[in-house]
One Martini backbone bead per residue (centre of mass of N, CA, C, O) as a GRO file, in nm:
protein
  175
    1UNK     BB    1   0.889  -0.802   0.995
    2UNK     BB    2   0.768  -0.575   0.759
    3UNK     BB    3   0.780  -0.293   0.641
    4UNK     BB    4   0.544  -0.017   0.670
    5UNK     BB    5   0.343   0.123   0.426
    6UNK     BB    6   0.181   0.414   0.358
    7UNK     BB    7  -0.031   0.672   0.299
    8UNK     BB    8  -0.207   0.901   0.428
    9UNK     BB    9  -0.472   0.768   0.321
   10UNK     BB   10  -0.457   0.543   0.410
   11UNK     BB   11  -0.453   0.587   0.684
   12UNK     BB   12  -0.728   0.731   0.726
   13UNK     BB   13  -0.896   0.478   0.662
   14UNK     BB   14  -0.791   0.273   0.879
   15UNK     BB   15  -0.799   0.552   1.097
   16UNK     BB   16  -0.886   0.718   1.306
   17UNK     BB   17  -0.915   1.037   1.432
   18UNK     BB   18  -0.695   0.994   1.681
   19UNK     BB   19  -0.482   0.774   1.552
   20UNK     BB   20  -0.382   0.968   1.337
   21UNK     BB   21  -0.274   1.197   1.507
   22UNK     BB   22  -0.109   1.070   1.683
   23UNK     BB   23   0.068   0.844   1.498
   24UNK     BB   24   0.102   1.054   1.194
   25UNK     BB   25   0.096   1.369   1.401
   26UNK     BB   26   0.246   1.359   1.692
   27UNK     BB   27   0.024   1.330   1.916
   28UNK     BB   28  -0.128   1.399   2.277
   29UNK     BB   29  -0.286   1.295   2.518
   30UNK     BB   30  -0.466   1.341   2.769
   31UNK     BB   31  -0.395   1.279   3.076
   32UNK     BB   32  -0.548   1.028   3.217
   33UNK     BB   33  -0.726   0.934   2.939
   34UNK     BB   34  -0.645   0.631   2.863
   35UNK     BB   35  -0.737   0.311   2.861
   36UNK     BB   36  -0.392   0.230   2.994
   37UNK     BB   37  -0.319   0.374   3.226
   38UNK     BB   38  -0.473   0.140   3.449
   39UNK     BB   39  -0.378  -0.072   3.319
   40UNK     BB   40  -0.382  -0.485   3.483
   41UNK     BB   41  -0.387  -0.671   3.271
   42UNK     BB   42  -0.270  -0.916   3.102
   43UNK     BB   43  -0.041  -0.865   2.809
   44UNK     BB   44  -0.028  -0.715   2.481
   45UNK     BB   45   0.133  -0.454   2.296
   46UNK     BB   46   0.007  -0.337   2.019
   47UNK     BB   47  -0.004  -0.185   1.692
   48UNK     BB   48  -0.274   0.015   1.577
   49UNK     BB   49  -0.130  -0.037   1.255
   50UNK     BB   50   0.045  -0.304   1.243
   51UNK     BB   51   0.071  -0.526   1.523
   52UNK     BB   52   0.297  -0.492   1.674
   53UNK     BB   53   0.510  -0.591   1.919
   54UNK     BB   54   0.563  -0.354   2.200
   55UNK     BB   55   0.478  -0.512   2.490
   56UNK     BB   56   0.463  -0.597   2.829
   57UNK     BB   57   0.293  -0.627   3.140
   58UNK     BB   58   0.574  -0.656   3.269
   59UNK     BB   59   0.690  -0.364   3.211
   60UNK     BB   60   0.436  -0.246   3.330
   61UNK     BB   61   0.368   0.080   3.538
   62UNK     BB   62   0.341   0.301   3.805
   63UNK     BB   63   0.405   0.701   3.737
   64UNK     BB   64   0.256   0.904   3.734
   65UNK     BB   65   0.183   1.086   3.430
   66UNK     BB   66  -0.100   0.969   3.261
   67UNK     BB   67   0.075   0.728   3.111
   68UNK     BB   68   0.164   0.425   2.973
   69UNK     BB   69   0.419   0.249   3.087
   70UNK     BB   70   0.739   0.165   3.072
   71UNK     BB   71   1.077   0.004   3.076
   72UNK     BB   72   1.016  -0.188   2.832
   73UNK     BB   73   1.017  -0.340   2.607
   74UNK     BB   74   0.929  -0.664   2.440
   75UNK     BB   75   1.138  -0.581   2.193
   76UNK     BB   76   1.393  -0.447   2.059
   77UNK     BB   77   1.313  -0.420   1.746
   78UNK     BB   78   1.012  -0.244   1.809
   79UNK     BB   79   1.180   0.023   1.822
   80UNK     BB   80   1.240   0.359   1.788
   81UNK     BB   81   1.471   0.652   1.880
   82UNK     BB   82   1.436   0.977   1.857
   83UNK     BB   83   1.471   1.300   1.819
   84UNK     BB   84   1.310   1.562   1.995
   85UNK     BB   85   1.257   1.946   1.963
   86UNK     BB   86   0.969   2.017   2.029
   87UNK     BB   87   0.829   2.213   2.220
   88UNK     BB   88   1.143   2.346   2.343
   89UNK     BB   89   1.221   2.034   2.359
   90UNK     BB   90   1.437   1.773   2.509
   91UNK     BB   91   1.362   1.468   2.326
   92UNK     BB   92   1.240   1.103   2.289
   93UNK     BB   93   1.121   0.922   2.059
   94UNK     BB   94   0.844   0.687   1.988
   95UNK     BB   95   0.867   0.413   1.762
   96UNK     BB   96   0.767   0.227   1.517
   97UNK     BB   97   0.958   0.024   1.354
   98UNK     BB   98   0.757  -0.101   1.076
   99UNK     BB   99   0.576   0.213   1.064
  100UNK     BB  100   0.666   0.483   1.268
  101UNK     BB  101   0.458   0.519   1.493
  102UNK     BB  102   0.368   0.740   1.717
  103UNK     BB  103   0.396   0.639   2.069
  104UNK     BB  104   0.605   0.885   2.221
  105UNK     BB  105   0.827   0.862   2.533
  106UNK     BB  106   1.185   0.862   2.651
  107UNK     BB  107   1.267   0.836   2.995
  108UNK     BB  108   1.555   0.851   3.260
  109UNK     BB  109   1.311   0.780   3.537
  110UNK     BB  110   1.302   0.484   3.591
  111UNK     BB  111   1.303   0.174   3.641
  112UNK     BB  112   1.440  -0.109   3.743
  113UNK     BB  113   1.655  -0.177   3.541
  114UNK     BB  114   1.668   0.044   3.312
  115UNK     BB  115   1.563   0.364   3.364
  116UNK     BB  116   1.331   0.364   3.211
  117UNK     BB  117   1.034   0.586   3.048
  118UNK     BB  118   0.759   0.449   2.878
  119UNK     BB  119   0.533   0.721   2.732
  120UNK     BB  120   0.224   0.585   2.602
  121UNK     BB  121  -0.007   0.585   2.410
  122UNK     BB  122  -0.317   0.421   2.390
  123UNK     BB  123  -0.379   0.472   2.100
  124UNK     BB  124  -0.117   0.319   1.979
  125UNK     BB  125  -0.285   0.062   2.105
  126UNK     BB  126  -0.322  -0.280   2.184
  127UNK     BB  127  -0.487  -0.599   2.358
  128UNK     BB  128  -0.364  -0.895   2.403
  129UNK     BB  129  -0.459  -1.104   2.609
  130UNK     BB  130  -0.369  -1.379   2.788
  131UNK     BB  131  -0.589  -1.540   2.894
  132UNK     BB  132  -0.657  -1.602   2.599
  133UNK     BB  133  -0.822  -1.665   2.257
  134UNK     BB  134  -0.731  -1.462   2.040
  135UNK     BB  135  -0.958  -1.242   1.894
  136UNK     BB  136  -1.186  -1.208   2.133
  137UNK     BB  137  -0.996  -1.001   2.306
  138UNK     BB  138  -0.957  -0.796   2.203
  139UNK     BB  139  -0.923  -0.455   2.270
  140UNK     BB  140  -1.221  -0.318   2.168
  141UNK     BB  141  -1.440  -0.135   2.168
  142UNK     BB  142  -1.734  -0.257   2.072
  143UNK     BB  143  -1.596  -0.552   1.988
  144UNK     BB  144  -1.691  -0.795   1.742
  145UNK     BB  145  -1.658  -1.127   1.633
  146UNK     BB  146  -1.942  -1.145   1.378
  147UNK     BB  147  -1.743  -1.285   1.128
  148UNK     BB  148  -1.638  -1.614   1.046
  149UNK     BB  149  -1.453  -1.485   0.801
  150UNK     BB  150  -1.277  -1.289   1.003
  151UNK     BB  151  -0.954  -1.248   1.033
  152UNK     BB  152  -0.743  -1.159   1.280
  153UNK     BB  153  -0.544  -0.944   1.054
  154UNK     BB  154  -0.789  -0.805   1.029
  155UNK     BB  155  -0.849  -0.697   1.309
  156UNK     BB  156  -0.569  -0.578   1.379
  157UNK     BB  157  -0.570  -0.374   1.092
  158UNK     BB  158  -0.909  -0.276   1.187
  159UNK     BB  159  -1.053  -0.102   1.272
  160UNK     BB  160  -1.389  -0.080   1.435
  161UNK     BB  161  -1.510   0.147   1.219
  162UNK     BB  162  -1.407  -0.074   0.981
  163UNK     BB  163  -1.596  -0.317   1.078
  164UNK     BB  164  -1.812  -0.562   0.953
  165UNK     BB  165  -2.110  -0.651   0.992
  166UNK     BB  166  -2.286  -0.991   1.055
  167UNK     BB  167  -2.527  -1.174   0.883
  168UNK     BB  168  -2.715  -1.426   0.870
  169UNK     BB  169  -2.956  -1.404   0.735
  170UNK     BB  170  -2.821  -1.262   0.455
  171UNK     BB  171  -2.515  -1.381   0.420
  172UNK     BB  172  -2.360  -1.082   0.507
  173UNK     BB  173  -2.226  -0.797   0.453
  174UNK     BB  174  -2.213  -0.465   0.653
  175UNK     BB  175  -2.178  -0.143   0.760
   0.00000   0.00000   0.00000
């Protein structure tokens, strides 16, 4: 996959606005509060602005940091970590490596093999179930795939509140 490019206004676009605060704006859910942090299905987690596969519930365990964590990436090269010295502290942030897309931080305070805990926002995720077949399972509250020509990466990469829903009657997208 190569880099995603996007200007501000691009990201606001296509993200809502808690996707852009989070992802784009370096923002930070409150504890406890994303869809993914008790989240106990198999399957994988892709990058919320750009599809990117990051991490794998095989990865995943029960932190009680009050974020969805993860020992290990999905692959090597899906993840990119910076220093982040922000709010006083030192810190190293995990970001989308396709992307730029902040997605959390990790510490060295993790369960064996790795030793890591990658602390990462439900925000900047979504999830594709291992259980099913491609599309209509993405996890998106009320969001069905109700137009039959439009494709996977379409739905990967458009939030759900900017997803057209099909008409069959009119034969026609409507907003």
């Amino acid at each position: 996959m190569s880099k995603v490019k996007k200007t501000e206004a691009e990201w606001k676009e296509i993200l809502t606005d808690e996707a852009f605060y989070i992802c784009r704006e370096k923002g930070t859910e409150r504890p406890f509060s994303g869809k993914y942090n008790s989240h106990k299905e198999k399957g994988t987690y892709t990058c919320v602005c750009c599809g990117a596969t990051l991490f794998s519930s095989d990865h995943k365990y029960e932190s009680s940091s009050g974020w969805p964590s993860f020992w290990s990436s999905a692959e090597e090269k899906a993840i990119n970590n910076l220093p982040d010295s922000s709010h006083g502290m030192r810190r190293t942030e995990v970001v989308c490596n396709y992307c730029d897309s902040h997605l959390g931080h990790v510490f060295e305070d993790g369960p064996k093999p790795s030793g890591l805990r990658y602390c990462i926002n439900s925000t900047s995720m979504l999830v594709q179930r291992q259980s099913s077949p491609s599309m209509h399972r993405l996890d998106w509250p009320n969001q069905r795939n109700t137009n039959p020509s439009m494709s996977f990466f379409h739905l990967l990469i458009t939030p759900p509140h900017k997803v057209k829903a099909f008409s069959p009657q009119a034969q026609s997208c409507t907003s």
